[in-house]
C-alpha positions as CSV (number, residue, x, y, z in Angstrom):
1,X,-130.7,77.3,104.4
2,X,-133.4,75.5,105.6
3,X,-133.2,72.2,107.4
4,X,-134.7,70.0,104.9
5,X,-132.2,71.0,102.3
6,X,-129.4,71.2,105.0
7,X,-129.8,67.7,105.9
8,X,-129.2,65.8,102.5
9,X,-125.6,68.1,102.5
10,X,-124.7,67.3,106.1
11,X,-124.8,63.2,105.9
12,X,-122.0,62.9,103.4
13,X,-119.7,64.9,105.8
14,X,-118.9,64.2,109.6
15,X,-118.6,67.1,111.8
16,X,-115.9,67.8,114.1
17,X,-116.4,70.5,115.9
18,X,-117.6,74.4,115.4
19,X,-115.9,77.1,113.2
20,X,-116.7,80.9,114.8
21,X,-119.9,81.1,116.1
22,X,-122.0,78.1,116.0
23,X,-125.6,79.7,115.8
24,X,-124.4,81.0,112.8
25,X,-124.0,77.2,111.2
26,X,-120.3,77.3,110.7
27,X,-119.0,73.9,111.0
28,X,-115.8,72.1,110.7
29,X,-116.5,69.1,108.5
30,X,-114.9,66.0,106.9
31,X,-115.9,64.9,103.7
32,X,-116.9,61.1,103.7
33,X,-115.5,60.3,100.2
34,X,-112.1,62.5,99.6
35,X,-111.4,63.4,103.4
36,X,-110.7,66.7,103.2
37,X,-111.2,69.0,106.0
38,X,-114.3,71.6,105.3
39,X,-115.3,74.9,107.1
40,X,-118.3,77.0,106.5
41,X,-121.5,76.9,106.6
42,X,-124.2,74.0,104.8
43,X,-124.4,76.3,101.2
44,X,-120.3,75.8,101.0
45,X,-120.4,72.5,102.4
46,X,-122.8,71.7,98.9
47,X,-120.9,73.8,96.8
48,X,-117.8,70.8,97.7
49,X,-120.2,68.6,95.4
50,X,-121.5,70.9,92.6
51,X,-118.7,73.6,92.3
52,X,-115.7,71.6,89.4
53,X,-114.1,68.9,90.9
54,X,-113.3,70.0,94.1
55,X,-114.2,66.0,96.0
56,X,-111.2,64.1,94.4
57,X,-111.4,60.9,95.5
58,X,-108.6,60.3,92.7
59,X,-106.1,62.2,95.0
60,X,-106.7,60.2,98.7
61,X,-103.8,60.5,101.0
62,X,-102.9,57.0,102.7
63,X,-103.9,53.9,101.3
64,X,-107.6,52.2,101.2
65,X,-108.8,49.0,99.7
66,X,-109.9,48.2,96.2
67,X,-113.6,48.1,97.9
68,X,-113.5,51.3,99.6
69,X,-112.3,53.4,97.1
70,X,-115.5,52.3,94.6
71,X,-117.3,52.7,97.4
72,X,-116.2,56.8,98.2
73,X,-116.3,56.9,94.4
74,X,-119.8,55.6,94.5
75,X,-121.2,57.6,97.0
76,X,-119.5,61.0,95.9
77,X,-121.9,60.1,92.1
78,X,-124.5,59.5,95.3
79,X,-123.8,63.1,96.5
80,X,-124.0,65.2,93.3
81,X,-127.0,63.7,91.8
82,X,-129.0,64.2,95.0
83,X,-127.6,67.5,96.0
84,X,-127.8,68.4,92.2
85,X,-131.5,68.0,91.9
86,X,-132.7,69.3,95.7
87,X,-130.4,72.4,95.1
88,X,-130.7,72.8,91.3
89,X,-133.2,75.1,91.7
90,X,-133.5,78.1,94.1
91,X,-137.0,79.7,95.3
92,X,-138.0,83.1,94.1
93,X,-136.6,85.4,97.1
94,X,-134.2,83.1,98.5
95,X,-131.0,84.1,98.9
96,X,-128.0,81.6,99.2
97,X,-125.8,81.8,102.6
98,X,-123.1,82.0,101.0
99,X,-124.3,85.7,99.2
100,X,-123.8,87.4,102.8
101,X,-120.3,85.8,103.6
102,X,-117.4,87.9,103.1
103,X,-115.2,86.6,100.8
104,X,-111.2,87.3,100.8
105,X,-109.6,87.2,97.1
106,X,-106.3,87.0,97.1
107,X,-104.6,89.4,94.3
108,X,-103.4,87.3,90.9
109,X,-104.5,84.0,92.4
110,X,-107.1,82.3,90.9
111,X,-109.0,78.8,91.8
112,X,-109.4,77.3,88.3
113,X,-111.9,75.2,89.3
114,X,-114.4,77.9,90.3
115,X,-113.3,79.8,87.0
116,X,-114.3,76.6,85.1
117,X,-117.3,75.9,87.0
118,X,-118.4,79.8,86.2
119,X,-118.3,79.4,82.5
120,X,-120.1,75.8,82.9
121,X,-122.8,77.7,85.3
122,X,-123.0,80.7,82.7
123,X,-126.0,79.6,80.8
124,X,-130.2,80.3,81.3
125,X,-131.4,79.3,85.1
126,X,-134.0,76.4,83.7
127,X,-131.3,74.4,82.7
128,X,-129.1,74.7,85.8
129,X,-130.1,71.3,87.8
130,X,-130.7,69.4,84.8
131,X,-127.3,70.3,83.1
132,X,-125.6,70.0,86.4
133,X,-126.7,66.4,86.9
134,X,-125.4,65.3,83.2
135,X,-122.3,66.9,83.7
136,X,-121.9,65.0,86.9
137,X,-122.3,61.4,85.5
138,X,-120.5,62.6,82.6
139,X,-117.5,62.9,84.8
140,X,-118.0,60.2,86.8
141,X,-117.8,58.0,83.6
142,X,-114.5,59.8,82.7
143,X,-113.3,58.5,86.0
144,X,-114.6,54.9,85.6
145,X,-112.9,54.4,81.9
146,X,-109.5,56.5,82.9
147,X,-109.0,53.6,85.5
148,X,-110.5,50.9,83.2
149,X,-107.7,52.5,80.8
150,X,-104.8,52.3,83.4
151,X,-106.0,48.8,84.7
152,X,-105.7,47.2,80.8
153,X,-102.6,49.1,80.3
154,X,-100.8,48.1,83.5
155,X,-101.8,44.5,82.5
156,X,-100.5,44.8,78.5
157,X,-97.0,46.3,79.9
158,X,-96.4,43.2,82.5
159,X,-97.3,40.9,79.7
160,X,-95.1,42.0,77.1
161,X,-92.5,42.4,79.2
162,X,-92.4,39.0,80.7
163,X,-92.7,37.5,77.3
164,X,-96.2,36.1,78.2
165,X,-98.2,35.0,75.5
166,X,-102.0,37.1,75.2
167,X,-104.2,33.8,74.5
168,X,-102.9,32.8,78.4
169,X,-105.8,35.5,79.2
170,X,-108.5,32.9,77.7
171,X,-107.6,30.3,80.0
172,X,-109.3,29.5,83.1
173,X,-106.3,29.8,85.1
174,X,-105.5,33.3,84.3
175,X,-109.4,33.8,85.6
176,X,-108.4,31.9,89.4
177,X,-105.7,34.5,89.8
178,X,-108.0,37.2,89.2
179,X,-110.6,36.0,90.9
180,X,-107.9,35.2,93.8
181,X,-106.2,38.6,93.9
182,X,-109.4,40.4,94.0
183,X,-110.7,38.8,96.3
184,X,-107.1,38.2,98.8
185,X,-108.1,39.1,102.2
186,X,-106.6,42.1,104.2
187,X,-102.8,42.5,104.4
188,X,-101.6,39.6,101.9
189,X,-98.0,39.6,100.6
190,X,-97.0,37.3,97.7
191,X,-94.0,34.7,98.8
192,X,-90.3,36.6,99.5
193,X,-89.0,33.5,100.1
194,X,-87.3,30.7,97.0
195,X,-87.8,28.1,99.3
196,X,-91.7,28.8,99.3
197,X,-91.6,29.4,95.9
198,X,-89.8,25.8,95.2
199,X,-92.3,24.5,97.4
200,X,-94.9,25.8,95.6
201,X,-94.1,24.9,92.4
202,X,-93.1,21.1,93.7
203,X,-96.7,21.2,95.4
204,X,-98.1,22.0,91.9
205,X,-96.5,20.2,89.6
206,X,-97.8,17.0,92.1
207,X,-101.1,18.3,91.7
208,X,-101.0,18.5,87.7
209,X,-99.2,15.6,87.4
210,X,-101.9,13.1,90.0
211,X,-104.4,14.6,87.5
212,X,-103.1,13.4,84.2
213,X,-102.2,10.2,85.8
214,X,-106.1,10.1,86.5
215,X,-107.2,11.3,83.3
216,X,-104.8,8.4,81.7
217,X,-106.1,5.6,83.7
218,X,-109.6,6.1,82.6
């Protein structure tokens, strides 16, 4: 592969170190977005993007913030629509890396991904980069309403269960604690403690109640 098409694959993954021989480009690599480990060359590094959903960001090991994840999810949509139209196409005569590799198939095991990806890919060559880019979005939105989905539901099952009344949603209340938790900083915990929580709701109440004392004087 040549080094202007190597070098779009090679930012979204950090190197660290060489796999075999290193003038033959095998690298060990880290992708940026789902952090999982990656050795080969630059034309198997790509295929991580373009080959069925092998970059799940869904399935991150540890635990990131709200901002981070949309930004891995962000830049993986990043990766496959560039990598999608710079490799869409191959030049009469070139020949992929990956064709000279030797590949080692295990008996009765089979990667349904790449068997998915096969009958996706099994379709005229003029299309390939074009389809390949709307089946990338197309996935990404499947991602973006699944958690839309979860979020709405995870909401409806607190509020039903705790009794709480849907038209509390409308007030501008409910949008200070969203605002609020979206927006907590770094390692906050809500109150353990019923003596913060009394003191809370004491400091509160003072608060509502100085208001309509206010409001009543006028």
């Amino acid at each position: 592969m040549t080094k202007s098409r190597s070098e779009p694959v090679k930012k979204h993954f950090t190197e660290v170190g060489d796999n075999g021989r290193a003038d033959k480009g095998n690298k060990q690599r880290i992708c940026n977005y789902c952090d999982k480990p990656m050795a080969g060359t630059v034309s198997r590094a790509r295929d991580h993007f373009l080959k069925g959903s092998r970059c799940d960001v869904e399935r991150l090991r540890g635990v990131v913030s709200r901002e981070e994840y949309s930004g891995r999810v962000k830049g993986r949509l990043v990766a496959r629509s560039e990598l999608g139209v710079a490799m869409g196409e191959t030049a009469e005569g070139e020949s992929s890396e990956d064709d000279n590799e030797q590949r080692t198939v295990e008996v009765g095991v089979v990667d349904r991904s790449e068997f998915e990806a096969g009958l996706r890919h099994a379709t005229p060559q003029s299309s390939t980069g074009a389809v390949g880019l709307r089946k990338t979005t197309i996935e990404d939105n499947t991602v973006v309403f699944r958690a839309h989905e979860y979020t709405q539901r995870t909401m409806g099952d607190w509020m039903t269960t705790e009794c709480i009344p849907f038209n509390m949603m409308r007030t501008e209340y409910w949008d200070n604690m969203v605002h609020a938790l979206m927006n907590s900083p770094k390692g906050f915990r809500y109150a353990e403690f019923e003596n913060a929580r009394t003191k809370g709701v004491e400091v509160t109440r003072g608060r509502v109640a100085k208001s309509v004392e206010e409001l009543r004087q006028e």
